[in-house]
N, C-alpha and C positions, 0 to 999 in steps of 0.2 A: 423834440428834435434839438431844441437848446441845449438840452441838459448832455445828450453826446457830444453834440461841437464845444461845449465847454470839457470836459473831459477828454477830447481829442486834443485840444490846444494846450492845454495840462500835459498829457502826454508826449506831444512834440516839444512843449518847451525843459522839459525831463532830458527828456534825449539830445537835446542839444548842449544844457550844461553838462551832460554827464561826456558828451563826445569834448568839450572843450577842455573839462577836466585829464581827459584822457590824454589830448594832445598836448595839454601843459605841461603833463608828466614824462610823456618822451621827449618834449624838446629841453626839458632839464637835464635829462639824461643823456642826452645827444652833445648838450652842453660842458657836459664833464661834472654836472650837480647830484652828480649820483649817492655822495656821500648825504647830501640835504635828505634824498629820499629815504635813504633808509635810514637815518634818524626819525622821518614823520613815520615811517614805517612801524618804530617802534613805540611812538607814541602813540601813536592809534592800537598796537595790539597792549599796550599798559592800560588804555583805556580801555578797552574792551573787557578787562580781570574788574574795574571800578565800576565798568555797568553790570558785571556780574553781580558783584557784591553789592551796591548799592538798588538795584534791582530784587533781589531777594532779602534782604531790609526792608524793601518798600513792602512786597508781597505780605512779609510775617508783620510788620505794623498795622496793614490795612486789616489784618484778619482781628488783629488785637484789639483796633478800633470799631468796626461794624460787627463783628460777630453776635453780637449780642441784638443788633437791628434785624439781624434776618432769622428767617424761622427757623433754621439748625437751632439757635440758640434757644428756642421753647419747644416744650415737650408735644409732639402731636397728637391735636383735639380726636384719634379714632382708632380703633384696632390695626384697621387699615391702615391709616399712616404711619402707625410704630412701621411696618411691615416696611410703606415707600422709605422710612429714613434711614434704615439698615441698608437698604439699596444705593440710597444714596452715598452715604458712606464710605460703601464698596465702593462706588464708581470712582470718587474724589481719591479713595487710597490707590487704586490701580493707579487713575490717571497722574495724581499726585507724584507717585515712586517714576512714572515718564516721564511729567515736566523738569521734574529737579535733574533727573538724569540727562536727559537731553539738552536741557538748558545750562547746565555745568560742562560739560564735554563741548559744546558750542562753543563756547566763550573762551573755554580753556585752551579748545584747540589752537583756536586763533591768534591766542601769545605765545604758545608753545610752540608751533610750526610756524610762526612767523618768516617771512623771507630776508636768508642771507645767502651770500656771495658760496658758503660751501655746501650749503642743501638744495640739493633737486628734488622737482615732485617725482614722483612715482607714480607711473603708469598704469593704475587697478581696474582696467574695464568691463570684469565678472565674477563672480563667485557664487555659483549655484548653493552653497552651503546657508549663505548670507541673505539671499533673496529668498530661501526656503523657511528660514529663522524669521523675518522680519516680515516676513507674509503670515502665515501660519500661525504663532505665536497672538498677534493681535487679534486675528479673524476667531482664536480661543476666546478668549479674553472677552470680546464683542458678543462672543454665540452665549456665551453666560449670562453676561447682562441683559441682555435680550431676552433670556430663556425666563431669570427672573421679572422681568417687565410685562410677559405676555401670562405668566402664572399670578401674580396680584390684580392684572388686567381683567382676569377671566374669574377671579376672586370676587370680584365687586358688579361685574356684570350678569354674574349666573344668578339664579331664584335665588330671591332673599326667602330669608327664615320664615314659615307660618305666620310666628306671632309678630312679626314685624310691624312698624306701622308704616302707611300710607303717606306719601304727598305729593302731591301735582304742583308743577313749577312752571309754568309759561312765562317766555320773556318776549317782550315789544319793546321797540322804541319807545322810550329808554329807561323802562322798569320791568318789575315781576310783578307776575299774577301768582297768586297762591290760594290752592283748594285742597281743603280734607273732607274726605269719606264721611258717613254720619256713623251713625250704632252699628249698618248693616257691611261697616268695613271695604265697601263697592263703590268707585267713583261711577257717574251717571256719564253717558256717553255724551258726547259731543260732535258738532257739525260745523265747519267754519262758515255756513250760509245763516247760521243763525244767531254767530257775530253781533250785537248789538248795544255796548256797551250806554248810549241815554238810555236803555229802558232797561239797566242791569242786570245785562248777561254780556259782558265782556269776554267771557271765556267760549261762546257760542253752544252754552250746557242745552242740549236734547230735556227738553222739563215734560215733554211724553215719557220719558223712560222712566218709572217710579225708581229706580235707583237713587236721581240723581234729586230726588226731594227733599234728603237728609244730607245731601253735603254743604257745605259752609266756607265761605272766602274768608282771607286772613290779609294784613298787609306786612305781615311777619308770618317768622315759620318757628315754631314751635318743637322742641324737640325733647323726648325723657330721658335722661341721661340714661345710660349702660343698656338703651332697649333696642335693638335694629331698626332703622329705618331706609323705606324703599322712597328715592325719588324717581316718579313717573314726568319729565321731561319734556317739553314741546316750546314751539318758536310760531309767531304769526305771521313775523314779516318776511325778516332777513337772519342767516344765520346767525343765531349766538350761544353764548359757551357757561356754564354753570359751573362758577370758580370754587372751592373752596379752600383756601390755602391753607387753615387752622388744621385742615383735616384730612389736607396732602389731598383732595381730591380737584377732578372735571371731569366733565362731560357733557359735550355738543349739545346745542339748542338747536334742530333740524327742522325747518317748515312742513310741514306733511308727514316725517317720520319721528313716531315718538321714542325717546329713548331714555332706559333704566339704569339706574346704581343704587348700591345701598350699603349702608356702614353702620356704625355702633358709635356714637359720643361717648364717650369717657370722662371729661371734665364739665360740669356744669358751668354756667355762661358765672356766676361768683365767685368759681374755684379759680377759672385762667385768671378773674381778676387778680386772686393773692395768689398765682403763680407767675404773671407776668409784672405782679408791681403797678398796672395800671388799673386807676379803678373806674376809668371810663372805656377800657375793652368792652369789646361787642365781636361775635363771630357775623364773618360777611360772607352776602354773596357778590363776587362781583364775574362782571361777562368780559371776559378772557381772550372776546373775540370780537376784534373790529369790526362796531356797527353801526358807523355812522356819526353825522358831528358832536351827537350828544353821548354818544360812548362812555365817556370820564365819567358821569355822573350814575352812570347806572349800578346803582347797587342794593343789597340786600340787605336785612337785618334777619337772624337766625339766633335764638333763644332757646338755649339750652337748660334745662330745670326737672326737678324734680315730679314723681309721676303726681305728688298732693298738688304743686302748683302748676303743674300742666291741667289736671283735673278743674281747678278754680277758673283757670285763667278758659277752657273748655266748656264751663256752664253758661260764660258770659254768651255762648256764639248764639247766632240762628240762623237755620237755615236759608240758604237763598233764594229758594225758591218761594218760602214763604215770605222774605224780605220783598221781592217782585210781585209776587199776589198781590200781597197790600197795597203796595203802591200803586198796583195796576188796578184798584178797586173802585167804583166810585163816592165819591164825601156822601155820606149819610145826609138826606132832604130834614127838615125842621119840620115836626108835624104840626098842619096846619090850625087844629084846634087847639092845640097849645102858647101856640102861635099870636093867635088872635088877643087873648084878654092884653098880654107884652105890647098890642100895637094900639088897640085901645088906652091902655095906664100911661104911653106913651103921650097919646091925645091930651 
């Protein structure tokens, strides 16, 4: 409730300098100061041409300056995102060719029709031709863009390819889980009742299902460069959102419903390095979606490499389910006739 009575009294004190403004201008007027006003008059539409210009100076600097900070200015990590940044493009040139337009005829207007002593306004209260143009026209323009957003949409959501590979990404407060398939290329089902991350099964893997005997946890994600890969998607808690921005991609982290994307790398995680200039690049995941105070911190590390050092780095894993046997085994007893002389020599 603060926060509107603050914003109401904001509002009412708006409207009062702007009513006193208003009354100091007629009583100058009343006063015989009429020539005062339209000298401000024209000083305010001179300014008006200077915040054109000096505004559109700003615009083309700030692009000169950051361009390079934001991802237009690198090449996108996936087949897929080549695809989002031609869209993008488009979008920025439509909308680009309307802001300049619109924002020039604004400003222009304003010194140009300025008010003097021999111009009246003109009375324009319809024009069916105008309202026909300026509806229609945009609602084109819109229905494309859209058409293309919902065709790459359904590009990255349909069956990924045969040979694609697999990987399950679960996000918690306020990290990733990450799971791959074993040889038999089949994630093992899972139960959220069987949840139990001290006795390692964090991910609540069904270890009845022989499926899931051969699959293996990562705390990175692992990707072959130029090979498809399907991400299989899921949330424990509260919603969250699987960012990619190298690679133009998201998609929702949903509690209860799992959900798929899948694209192609293009550049190895060494390549962006000599393509970005930085040699401490890393491709990230980060969650795109307000979840809670630890939010900022949650993020991914994604490693992109070739299929030899995917294969190396592949031998090191083991299964997890055999990781939990182990553990869950009991320490081997000291046999006791062995035992004995050790307790004796002791003596």
């Amino acid at each position: 409730m603060s926060g509107y009575f603050i914003l109401a009294i904001l509002a009412l004190a708006f409207l009062v300098v702007f009513q006193i403004a208003k009354a100091s201008e007629y009583v100058s007027v009343l006063k015989g100061e009429e020539k005062t006003f339209l000298q401000n008059n024209r000083i305010n539409a001179f300014l008006f041409i200077v915040f054109l210009v000096l505004g559109l100076a700003g615009a083309y600097w700030c692009n000169e300056l950051f361009y390079d900070k934001t991802l237009l200015g690198k090449p996108a990590a996936s087949e897929h995102g080549e695809k989002i940044d031609k869209m993008m493009w488009l979008t920025l040139a439509i909308t680009g060719v309307v802001f300049f337009l619109t924002q020039i005829l604004l400003f222009w207007f304003s010194w140009k029709y300025q008010y003097t002593e021999k111009r009246k306004a003109f009375y324009y209260p319809h024009n069916n031709k105008l309202e026909l143009l300026w509806t229609v026209v945009p609602a084109l323009f819109l229905t494309v863009l859209v058409g293309f957003g919902l065709y790459y949409w359904f590009g990255i959501t349909k069956d990924a390819p045969k040979e694609a590979q697999v990987v399950e990404i679960t996000g918690k407060q306020f990290n990733w889980l990450v799971r791959y398939p074993g040889k038999d290329g089949v994630l093992g089902r899972k139960n959220y009742r069987l949840t139990d991350a001290s006795n390692g099964n964090a991910l609540g893997v069904d270890w009845e299902d022989a499926a899931s005997h051969d699959d293996f946890e990562a705390t990175e994600v692992h990707l072959v460069v130029n090979k498809p890969v399907k991400f299989v998607i899921n949330a424990q808690d509260v919603i969250h959102d699987v960012g990619l921005p190298h690679f133009r991609l998201k998609m929702d982290a949903v509690p209860g419903i799992p959900t798929t994307m899948w694209f192609t790398p293009k550049y190895t995680t060494a390549e962006m390095k000599n393509i970005t200039g930085n040699k401490d690049f890393v491709y990230e995941i980060s969650c795109d979606q307000m979840c809670g105070s630890g939010h900022y911190s949650m993020k991914g590390i994604i490693v992109v490499e070739t299929q030899e050092e995917y294969n190396t780095w592949l031998a090191g894993k083991k299964p997890q389910y055999v990781t939990v046997k182990e553990e869950a085994a009991p320490a081997p007893v000291a046999d006791s006739a062995a035992a004995k002389p050790i307790a004796q020599a002791t003596k």
